[in-house]
C-alpha positions in Angstrom: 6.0 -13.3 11.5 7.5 -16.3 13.0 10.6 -17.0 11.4 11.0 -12.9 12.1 10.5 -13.7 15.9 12.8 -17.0 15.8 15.9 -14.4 14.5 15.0 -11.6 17.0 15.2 -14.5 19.7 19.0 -15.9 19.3 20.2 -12.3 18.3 19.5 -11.1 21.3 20.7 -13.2 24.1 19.5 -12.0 27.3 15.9 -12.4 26.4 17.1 -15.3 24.4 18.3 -17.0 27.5 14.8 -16.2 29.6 12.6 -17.6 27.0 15.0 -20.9 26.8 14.9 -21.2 30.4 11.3 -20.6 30.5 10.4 -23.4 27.9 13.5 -26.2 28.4 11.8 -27.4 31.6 8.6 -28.6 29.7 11.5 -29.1 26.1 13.4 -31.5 27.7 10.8 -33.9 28.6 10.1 -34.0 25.0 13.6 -34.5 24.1 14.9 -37.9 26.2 17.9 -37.4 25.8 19.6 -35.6 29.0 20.5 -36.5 32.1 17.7 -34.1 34.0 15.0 -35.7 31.1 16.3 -39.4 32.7 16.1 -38.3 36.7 13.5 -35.5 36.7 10.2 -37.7 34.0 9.9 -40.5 36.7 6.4 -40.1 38.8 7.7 -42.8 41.5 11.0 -43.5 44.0 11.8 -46.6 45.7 14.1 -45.1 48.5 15.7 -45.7 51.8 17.1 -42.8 53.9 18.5 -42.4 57.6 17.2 -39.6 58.9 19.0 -37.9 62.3 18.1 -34.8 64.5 21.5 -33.2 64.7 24.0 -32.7 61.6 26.8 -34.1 63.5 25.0 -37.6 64.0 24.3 -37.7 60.0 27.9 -36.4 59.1 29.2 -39.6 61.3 26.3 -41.9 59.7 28.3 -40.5 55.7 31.4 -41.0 56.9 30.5 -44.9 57.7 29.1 -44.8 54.2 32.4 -43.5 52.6 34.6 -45.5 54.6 33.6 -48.6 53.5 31.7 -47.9 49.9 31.8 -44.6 48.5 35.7 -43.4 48.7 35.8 -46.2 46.5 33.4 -45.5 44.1 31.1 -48.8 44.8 27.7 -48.2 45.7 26.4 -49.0 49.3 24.6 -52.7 49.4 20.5 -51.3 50.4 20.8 -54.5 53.7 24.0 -52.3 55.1 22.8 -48.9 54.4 19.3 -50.9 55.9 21.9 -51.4 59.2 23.0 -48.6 59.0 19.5 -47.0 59.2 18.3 -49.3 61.9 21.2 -48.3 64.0 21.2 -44.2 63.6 17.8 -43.3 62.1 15.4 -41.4 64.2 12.8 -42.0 62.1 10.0 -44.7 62.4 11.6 -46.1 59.1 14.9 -46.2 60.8 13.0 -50.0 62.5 12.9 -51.0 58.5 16.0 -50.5 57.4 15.2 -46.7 56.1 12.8 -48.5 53.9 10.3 -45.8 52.7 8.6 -48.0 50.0 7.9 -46.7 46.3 6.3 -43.2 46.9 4.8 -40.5 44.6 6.0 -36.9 43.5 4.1 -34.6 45.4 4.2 -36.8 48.7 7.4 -35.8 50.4 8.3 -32.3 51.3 10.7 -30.0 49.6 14.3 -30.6 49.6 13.7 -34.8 50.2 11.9 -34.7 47.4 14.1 -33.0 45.5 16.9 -34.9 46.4 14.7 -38.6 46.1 14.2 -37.9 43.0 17.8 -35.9 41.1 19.3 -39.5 43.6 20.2 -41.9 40.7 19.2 -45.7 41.3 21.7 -47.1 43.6 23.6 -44.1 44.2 23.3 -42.9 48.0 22.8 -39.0 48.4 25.4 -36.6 50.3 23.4 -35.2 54.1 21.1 -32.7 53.0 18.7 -30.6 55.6 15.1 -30.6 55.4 12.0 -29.3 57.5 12.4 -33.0 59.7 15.8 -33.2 60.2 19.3 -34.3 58.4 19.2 -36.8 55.9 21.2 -39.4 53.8 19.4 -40.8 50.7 19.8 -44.2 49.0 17.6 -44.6 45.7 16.8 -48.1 45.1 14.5 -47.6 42.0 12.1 -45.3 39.7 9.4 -45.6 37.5 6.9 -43.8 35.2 
């Protein structure tokens, strides 16, 4: 009966695909190998982010950011993204340097979180909308 239902599966794709799709999420965790097993297994994010009322105040905040780190491919330092976030962050963070700390999954809301945790360490996130505001997202660390 198995090895029956294990040729029925790949033969026909469509359902194939829905039963992959269904059981990859909890696969790939078993895996380690891929790059969603490497961002998406980690329970906690060390992260900074600027956080800014209207989009066009976070789209000047990213341009700072790619003028002088990301159009060259270097990552931004965490004290000038910090500078950056004491200057343009509305946020009560924004007095820390963005500084939000290590924090669980499960703590932030929706798209942060998301984007928190898919940021990889060092990298800085592109603005992004959520419930609070506009954001920009620099990941200083993860762990288990």
């Amino acid at each position: 009966m198995g090895k029956d239902a294990k040729k029925k599966g790949p033969a026909d794709k469509g359902k194939g695909k829905q039963a992959a799709s269904g059981s990859d999420e909890g696969a790939s965790k078993g895996k380690g190998g891929g790059k969603g097993d490497k961002l998406g297994t980690c329970n906690f994010v060390k992260a900074r982010h600027v956080l800014c009322e209207k989009q066009g105040k976070i789209n000047e905040v990213y341009q700072k950011l790619q003028e002088g780190w990301l159009d060259t491919g270097d990552k931004v330092p965490p004290a000038e993204f910090g500078k950056l976030a004491a200057q343009y962050s509305e946020c009560p963070s924004g007095k820390k340097g963005g500084d939000l700390g290590w924090f669980p999954r499960g703590k932030m809301a929706g798209p942060f979180q998301e984007v928190a945790f898919s940021t990889a360490v060092g990298a800085t996130s592109g603005p992004f909308k959520s419930t609070h505001g506009y954001h920009i997202i620099l990941c200083e660390g993860r762990k288990a």
